[in-house]
mmCIF file of the N, C-alpha and C atoms, coordinates in Angstrom:
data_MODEL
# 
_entry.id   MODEL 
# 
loop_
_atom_site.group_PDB 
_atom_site.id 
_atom_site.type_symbol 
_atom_site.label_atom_id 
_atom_site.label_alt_id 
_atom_site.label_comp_id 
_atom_site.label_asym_id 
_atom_site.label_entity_id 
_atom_site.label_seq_id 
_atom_site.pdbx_PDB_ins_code 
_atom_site.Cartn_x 
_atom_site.Cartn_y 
_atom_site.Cartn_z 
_atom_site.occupancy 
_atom_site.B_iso_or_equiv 
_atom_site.pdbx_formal_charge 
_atom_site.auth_seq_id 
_atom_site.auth_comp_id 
_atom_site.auth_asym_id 
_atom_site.auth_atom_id 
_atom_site.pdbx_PDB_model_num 
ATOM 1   N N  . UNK A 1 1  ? 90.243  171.317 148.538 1.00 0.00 ? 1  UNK A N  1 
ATOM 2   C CA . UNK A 1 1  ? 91.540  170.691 148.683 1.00 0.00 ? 1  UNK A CA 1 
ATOM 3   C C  . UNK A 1 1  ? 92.372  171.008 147.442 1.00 0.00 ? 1  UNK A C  1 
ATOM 4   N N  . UNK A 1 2  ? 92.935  171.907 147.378 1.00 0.00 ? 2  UNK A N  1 
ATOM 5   C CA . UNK A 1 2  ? 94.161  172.084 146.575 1.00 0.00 ? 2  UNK A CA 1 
ATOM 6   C C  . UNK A 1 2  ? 93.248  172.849 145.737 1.00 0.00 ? 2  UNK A C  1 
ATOM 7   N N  . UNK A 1 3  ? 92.686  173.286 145.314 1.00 0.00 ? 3  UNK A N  1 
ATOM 8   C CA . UNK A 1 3  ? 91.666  174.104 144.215 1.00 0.00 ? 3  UNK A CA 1 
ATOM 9   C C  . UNK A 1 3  ? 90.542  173.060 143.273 1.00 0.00 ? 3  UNK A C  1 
ATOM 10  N N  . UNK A 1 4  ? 90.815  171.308 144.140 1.00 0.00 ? 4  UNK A N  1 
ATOM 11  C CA . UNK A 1 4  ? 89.814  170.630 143.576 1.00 0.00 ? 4  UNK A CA 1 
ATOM 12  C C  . UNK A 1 4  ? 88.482  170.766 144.275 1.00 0.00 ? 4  UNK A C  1 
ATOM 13  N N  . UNK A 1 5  ? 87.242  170.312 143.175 1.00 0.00 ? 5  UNK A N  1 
ATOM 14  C CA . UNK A 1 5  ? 85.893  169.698 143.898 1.00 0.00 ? 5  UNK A CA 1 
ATOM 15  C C  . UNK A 1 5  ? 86.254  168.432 144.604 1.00 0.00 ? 5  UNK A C  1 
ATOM 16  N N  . UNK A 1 6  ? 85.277  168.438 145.526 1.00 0.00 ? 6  UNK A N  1 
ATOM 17  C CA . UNK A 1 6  ? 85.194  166.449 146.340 1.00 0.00 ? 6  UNK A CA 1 
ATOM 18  C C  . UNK A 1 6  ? 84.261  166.044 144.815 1.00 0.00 ? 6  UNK A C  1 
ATOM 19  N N  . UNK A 1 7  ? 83.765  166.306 143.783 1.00 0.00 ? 7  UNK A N  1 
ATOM 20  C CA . UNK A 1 7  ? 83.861  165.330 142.652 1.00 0.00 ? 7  UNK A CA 1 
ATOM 21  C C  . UNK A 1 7  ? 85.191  165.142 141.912 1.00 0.00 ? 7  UNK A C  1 
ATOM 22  N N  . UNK A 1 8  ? 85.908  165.787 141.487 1.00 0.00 ? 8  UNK A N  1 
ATOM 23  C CA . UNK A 1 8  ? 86.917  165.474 141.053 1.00 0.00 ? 8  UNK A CA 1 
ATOM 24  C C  . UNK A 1 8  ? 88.132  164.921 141.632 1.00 0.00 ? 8  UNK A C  1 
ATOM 25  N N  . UNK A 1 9  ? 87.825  165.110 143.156 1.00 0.00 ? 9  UNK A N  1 
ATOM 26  C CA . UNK A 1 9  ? 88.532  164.585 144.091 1.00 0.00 ? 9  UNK A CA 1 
ATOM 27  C C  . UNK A 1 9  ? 88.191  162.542 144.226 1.00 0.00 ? 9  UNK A C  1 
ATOM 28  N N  . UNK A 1 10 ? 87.086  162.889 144.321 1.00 0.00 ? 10 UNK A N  1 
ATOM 29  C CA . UNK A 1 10 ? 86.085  161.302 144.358 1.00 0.00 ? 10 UNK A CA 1 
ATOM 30  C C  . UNK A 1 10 ? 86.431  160.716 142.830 1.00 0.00 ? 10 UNK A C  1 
ATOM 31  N N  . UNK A 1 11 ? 86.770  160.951 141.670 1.00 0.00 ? 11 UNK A N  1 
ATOM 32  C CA . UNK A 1 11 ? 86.864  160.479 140.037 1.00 0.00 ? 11 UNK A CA 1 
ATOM 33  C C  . UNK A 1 11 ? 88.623  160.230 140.504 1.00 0.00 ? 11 UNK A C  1 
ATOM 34  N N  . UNK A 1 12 ? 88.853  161.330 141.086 1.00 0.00 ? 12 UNK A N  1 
ATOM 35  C CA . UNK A 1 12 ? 90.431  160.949 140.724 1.00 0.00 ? 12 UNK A CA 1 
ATOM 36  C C  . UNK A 1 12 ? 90.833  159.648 141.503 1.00 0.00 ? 12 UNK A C  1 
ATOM 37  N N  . UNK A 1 13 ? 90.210  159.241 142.674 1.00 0.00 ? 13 UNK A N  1 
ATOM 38  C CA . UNK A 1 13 ? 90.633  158.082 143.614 1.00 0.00 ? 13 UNK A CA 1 
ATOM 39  C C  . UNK A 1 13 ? 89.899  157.065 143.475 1.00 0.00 ? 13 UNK A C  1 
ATOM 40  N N  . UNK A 1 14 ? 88.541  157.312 142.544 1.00 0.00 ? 14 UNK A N  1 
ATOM 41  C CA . UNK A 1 14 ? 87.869  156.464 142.105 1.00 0.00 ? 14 UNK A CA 1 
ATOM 42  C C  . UNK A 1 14 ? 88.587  155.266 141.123 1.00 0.00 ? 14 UNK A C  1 
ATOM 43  N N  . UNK A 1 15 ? 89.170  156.113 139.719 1.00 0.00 ? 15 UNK A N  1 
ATOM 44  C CA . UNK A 1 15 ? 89.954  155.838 139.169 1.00 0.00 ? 15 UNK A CA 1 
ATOM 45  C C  . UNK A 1 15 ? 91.565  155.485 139.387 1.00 0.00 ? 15 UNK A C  1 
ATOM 46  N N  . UNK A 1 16 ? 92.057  156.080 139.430 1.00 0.00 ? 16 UNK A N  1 
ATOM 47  C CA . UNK A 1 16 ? 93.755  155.653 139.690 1.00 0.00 ? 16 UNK A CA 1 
ATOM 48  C C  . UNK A 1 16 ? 93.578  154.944 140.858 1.00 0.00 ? 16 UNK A C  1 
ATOM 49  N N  . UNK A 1 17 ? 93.387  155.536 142.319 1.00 0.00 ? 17 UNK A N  1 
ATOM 50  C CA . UNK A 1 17 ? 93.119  154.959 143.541 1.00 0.00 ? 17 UNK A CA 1 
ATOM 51  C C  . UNK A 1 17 ? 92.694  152.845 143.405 1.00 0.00 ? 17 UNK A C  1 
ATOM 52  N N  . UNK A 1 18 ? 91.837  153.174 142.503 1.00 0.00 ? 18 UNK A N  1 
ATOM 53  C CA . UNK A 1 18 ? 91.348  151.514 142.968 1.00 0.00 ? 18 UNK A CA 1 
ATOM 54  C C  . UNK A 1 18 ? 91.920  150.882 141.221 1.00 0.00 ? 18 UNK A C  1 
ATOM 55  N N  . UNK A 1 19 ? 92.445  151.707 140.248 1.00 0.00 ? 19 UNK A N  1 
ATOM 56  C CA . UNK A 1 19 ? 93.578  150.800 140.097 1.00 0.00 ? 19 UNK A CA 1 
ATOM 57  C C  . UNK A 1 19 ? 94.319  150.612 140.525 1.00 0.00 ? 19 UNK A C  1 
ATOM 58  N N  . UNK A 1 20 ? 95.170  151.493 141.128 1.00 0.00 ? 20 UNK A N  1 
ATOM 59  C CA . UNK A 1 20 ? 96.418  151.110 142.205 1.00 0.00 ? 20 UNK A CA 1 
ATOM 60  C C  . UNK A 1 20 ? 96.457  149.957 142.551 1.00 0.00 ? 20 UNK A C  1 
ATOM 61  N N  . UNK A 1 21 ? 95.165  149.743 143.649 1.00 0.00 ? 21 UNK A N  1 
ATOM 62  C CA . UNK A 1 21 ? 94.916  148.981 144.339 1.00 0.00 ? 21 UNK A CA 1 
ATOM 63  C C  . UNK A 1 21 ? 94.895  147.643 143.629 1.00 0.00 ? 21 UNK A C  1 
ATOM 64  N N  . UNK A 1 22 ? 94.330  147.398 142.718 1.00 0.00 ? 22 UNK A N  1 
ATOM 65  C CA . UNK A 1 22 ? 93.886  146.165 141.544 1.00 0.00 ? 22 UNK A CA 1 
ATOM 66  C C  . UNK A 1 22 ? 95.341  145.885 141.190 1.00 0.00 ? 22 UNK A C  1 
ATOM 67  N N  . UNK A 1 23 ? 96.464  146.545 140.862 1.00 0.00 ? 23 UNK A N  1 
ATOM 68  C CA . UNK A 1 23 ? 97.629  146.148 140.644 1.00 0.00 ? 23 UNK A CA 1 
ATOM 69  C C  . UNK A 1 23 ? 98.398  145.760 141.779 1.00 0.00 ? 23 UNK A C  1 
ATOM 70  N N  . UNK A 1 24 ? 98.057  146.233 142.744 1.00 0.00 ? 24 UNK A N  1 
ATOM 71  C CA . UNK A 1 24 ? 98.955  145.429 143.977 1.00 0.00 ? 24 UNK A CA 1 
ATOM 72  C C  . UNK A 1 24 ? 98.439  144.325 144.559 1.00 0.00 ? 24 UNK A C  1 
ATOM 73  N N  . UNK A 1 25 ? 96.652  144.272 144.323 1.00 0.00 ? 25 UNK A N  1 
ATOM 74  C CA . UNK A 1 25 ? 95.839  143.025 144.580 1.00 0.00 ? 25 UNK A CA 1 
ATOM 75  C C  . UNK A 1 25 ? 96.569  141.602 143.467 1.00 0.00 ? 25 UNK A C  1 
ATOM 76  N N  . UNK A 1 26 ? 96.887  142.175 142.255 1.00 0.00 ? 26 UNK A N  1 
ATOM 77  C CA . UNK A 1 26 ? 97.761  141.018 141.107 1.00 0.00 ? 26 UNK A CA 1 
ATOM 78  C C  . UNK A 1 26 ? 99.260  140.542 142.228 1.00 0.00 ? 26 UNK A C  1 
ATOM 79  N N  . UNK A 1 27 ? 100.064 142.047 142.382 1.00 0.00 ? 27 UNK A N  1 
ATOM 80  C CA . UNK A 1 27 ? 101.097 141.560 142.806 1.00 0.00 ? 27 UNK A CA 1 
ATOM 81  C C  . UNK A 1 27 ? 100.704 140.572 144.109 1.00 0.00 ? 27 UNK A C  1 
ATOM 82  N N  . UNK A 1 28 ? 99.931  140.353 144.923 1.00 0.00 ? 28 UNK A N  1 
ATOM 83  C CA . UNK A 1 28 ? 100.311 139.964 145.777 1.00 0.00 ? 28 UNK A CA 1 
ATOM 84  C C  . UNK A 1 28 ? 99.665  138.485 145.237 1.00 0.00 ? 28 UNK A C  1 
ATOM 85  N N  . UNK A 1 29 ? 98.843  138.319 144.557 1.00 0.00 ? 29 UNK A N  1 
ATOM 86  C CA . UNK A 1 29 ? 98.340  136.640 143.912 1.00 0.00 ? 29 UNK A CA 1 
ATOM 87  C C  . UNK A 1 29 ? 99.572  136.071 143.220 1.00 0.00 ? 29 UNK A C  1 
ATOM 88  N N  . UNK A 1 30 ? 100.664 136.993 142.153 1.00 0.00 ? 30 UNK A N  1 
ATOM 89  C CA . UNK A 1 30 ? 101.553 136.376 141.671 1.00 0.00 ? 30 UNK A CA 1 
ATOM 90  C C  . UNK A 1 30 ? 102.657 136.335 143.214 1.00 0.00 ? 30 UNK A C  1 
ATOM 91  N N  . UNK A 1 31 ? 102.655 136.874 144.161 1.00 0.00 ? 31 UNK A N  1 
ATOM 92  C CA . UNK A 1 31 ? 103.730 136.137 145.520 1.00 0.00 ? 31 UNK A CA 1 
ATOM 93  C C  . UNK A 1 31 ? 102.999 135.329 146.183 1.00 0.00 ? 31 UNK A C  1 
ATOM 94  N N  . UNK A 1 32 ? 101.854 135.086 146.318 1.00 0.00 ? 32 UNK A N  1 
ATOM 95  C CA . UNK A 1 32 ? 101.436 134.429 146.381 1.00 0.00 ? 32 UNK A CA 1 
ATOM 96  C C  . UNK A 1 32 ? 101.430 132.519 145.938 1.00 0.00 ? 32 UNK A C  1 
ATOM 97  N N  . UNK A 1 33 ? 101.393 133.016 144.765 1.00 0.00 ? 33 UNK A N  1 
ATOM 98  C CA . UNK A 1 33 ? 101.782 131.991 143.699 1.00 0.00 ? 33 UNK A CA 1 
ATOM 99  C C  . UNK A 1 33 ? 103.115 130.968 143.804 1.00 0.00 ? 33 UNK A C  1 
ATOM 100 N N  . UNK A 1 34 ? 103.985 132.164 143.563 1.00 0.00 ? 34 UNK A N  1 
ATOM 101 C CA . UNK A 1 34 ? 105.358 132.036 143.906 1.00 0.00 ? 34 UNK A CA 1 
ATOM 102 C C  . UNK A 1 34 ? 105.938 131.578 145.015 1.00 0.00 ? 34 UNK A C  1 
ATOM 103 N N  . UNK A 1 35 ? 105.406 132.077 146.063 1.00 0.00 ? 35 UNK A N  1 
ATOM 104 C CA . UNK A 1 35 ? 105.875 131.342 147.274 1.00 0.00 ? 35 UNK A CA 1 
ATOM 105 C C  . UNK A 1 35 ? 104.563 130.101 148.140 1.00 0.00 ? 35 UNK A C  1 
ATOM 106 N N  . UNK A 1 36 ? 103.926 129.985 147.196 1.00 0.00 ? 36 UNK A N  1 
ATOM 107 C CA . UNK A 1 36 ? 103.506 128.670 147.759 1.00 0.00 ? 36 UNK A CA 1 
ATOM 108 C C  . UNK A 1 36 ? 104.091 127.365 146.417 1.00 0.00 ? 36 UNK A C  1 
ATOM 109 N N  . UNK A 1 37 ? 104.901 127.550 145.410 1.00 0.00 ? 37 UNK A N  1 
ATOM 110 C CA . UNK A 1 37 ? 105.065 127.045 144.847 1.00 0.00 ? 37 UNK A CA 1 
ATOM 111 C C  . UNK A 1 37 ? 104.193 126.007 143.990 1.00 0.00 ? 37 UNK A C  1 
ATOM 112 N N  . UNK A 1 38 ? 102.802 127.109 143.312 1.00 0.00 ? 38 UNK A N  1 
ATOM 113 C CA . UNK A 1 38 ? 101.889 126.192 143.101 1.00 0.00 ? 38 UNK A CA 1 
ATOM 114 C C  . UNK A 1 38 ? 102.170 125.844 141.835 1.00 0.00 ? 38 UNK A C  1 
ATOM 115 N N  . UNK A 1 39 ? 103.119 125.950 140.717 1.00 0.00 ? 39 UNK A N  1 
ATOM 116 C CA . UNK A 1 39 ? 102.954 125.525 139.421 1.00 0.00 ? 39 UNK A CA 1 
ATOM 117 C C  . UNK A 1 39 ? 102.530 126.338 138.888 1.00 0.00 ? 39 UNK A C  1 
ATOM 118 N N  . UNK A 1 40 ? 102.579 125.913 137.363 1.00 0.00 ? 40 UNK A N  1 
ATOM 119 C CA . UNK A 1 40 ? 101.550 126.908 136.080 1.00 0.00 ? 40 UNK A CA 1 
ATOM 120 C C  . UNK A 1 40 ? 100.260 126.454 136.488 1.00 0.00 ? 40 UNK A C  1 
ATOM 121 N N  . UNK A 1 41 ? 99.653  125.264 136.721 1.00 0.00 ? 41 UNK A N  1 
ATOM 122 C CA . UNK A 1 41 ? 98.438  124.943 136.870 1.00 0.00 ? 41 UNK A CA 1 
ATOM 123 C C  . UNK A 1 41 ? 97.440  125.600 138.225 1.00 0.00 ? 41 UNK A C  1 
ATOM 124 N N  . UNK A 1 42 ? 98.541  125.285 139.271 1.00 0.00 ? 42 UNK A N  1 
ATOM 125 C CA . UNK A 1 42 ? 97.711  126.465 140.194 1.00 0.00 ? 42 UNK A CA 1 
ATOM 126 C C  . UNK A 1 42 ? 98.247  127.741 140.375 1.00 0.00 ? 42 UNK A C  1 
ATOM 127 N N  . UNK A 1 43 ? 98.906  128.273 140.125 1.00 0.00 ? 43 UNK A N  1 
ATOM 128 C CA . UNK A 1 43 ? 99.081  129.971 139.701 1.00 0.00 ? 43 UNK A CA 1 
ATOM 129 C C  . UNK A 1 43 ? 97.751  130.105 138.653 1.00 0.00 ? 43 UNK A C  1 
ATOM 130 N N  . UNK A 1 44 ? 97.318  129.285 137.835 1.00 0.00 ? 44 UNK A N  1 
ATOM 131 C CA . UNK A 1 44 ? 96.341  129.565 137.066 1.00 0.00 ? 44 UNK A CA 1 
ATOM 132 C C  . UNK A 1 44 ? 95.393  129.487 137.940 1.00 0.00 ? 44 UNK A C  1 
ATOM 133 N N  . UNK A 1 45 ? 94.708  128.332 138.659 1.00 0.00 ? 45 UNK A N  1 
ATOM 134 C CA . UNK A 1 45 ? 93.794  128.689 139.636 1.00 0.00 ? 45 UNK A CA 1 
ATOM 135 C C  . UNK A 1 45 ? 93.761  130.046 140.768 1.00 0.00 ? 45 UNK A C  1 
ATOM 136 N N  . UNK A 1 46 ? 94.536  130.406 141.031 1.00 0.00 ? 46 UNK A N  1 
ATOM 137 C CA . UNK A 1 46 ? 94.782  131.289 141.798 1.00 0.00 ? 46 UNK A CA 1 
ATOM 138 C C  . UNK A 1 46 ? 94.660  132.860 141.024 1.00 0.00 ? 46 UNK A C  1 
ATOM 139 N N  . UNK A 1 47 ? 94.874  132.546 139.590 1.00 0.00 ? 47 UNK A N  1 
ATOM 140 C CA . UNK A 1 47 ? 94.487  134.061 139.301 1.00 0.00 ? 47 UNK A CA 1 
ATOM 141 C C  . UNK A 1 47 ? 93.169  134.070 139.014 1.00 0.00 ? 47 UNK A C  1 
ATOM 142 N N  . UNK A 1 48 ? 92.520  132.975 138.428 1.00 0.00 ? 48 UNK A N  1 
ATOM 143 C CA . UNK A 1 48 ? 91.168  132.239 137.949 1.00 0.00 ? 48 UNK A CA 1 
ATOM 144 C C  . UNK A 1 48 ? 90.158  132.672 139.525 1.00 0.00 ? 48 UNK A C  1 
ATOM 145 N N  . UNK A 1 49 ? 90.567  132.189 140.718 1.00 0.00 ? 49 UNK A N  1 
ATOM 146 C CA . UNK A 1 49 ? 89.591  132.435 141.341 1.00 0.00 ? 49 UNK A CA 1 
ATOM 147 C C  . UNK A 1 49 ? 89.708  133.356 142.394 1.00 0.00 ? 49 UNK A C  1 
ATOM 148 N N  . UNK A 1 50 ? 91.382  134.132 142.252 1.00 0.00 ? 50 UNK A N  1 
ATOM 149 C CA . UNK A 1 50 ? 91.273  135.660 143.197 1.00 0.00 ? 50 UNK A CA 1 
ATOM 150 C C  . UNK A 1 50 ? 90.623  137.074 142.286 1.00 0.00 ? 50 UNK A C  1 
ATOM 151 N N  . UNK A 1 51 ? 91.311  136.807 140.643 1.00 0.00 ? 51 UNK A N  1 
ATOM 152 C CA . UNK A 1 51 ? 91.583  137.676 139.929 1.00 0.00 ? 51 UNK A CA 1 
ATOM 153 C C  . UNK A 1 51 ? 89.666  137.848 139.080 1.00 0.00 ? 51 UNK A C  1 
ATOM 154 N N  . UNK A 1 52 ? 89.080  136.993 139.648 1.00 0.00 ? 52 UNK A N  1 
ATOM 155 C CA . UNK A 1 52 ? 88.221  136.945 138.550 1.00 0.00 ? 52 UNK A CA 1 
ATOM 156 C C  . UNK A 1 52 ? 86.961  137.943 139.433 1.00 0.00 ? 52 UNK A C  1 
ATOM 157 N N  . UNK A 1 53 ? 86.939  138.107 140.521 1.00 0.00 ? 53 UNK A N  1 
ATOM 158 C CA . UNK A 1 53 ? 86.822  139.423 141.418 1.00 0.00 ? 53 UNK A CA 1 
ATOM 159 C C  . UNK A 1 53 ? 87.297  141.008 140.723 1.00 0.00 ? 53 UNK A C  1 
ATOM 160 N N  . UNK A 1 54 ? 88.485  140.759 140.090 1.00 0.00 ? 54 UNK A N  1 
ATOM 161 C CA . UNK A 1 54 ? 89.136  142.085 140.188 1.00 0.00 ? 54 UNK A CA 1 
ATOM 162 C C  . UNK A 1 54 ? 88.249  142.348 138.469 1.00 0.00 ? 54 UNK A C  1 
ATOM 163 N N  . UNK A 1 55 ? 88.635  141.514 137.722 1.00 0.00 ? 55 UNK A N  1 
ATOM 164 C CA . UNK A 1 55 ? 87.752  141.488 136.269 1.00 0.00 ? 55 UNK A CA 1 
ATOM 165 C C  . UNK A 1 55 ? 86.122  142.318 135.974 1.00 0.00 ? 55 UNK A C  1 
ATOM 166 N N  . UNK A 1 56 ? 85.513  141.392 137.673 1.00 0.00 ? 56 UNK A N  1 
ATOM 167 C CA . UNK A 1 56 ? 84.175  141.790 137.446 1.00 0.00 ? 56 UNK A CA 1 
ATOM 168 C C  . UNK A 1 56 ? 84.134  143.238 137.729 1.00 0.00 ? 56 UNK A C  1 
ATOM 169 N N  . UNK A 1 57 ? 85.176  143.531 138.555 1.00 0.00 ? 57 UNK A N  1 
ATOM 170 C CA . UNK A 1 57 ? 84.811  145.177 139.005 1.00 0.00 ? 57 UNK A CA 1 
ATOM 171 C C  . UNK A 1 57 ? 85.035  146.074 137.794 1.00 0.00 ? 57 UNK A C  1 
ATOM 172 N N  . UNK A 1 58 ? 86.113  145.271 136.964 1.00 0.00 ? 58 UNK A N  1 
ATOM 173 C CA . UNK A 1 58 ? 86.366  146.571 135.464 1.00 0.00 ? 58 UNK A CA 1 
ATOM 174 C C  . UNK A 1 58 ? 85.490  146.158 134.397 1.00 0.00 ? 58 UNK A C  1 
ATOM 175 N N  . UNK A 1 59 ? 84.733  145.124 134.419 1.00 0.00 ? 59 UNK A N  1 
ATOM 176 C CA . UNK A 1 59 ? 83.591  144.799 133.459 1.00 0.00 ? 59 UNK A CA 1 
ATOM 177 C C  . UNK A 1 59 ? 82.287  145.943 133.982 1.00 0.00 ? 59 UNK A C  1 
ATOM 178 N N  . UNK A 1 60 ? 81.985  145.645 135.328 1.00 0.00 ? 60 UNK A N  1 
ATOM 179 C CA . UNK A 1 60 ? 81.232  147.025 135.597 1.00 0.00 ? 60 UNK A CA 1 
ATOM 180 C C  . UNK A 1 60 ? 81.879  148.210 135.032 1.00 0.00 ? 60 UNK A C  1 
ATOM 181 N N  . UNK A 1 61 ? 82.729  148.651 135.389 1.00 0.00 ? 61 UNK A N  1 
ATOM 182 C CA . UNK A 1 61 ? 82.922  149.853 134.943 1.00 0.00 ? 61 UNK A CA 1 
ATOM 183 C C  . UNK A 1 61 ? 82.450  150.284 133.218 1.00 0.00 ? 61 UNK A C  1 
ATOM 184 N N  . UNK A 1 62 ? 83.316  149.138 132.524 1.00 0.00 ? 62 UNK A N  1 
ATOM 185 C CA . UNK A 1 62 ? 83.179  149.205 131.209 1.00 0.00 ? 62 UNK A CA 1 
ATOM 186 C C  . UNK A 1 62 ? 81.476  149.170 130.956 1.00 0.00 ? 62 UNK A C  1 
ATOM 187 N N  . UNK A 1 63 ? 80.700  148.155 131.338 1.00 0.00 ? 63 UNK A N  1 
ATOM 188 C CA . UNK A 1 63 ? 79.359  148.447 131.222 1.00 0.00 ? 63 UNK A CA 1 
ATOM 189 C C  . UNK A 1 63 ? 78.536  149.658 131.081 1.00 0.00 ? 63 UNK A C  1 
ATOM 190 N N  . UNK A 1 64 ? 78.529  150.170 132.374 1.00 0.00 ? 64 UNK A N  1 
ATOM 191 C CA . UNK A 1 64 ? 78.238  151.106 133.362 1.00 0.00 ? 64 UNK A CA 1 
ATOM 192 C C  . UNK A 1 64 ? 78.558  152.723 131.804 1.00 0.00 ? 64 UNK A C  1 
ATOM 193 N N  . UNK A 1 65 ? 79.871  152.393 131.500 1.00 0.00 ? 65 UNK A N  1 
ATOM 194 C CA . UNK A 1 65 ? 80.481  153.316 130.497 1.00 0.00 ? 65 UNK A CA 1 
ATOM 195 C C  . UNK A 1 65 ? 79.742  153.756 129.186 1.00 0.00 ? 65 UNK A C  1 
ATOM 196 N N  . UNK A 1 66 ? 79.483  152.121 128.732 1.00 0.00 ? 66 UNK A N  1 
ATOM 197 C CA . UNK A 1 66 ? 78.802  151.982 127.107 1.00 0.00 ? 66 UNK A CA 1 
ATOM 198 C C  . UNK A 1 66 ? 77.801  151.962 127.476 1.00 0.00 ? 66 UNK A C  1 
ATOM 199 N N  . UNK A 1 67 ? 76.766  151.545 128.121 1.00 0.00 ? 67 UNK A N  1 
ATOM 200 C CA . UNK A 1 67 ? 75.265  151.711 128.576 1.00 0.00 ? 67 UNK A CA 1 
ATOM 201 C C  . UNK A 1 67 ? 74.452  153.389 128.650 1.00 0.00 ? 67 UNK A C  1 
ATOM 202 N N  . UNK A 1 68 ? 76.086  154.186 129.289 1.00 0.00 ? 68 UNK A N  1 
ATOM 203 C CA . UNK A 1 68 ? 75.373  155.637 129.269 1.00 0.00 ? 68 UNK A CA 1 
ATOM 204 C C  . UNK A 1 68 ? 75.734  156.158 128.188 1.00 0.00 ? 68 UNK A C  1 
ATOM 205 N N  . UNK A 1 69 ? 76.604  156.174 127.696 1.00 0.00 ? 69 UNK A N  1 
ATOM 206 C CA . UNK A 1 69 ? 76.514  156.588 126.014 1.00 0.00 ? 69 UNK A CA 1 
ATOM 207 C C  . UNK A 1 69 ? 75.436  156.110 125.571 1.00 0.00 ? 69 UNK A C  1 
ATOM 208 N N  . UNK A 1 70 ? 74.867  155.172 125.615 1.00 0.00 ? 70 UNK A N  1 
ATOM 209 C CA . UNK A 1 70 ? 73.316  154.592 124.899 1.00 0.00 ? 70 UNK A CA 1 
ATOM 210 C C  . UNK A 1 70 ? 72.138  155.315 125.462 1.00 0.00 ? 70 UNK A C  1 
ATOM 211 N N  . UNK A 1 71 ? 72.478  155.221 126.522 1.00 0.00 ? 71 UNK A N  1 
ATOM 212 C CA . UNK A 1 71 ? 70.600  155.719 127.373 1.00 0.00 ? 71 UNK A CA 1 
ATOM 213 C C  . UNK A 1 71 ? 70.581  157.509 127.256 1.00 0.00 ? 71 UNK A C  1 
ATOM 214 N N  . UNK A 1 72 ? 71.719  158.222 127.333 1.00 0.00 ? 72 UNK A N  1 
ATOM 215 C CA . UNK A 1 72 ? 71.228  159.498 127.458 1.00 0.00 ? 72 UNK A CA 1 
ATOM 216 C C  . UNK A 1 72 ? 71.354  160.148 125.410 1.00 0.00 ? 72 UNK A C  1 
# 
């Protein structure tokens, strides 16, 4: 596809692709927010218990990152 590998194809959508996604998953918790008119206190719940999903997936990553710099 275009002069890429399906690995570099798979890194590139791996990366940008499912940030994309992670930033429009925010936008839609802050309209969310916003149009249910929950306050600072539950806009905080609401990023606390949609957003804390999106956290664990970039804590893997980061793990996943510094772990193989160590093991190989």
């Amino acid at each position: 596809m275009f002069g890429f590998s399906e690995e570099q194809v798979a890194w590139f959508g791996l990366t940008f692709g499912v940030t994309a996604f992670m930033l429009y998953m925010v936008f839609i918790i802050i309209q969310l927010a916003r149009e249910s008119k929950a306050g600072k206190f539950g806009a905080f719940v609401l990023f606390l218990a949609l957003g804390f999903g999106l956290l664990g997936f970039a804590a893997k990553g980061l793990i996943k990152y510094f772990l193989s710099g160590i093991s190989e």
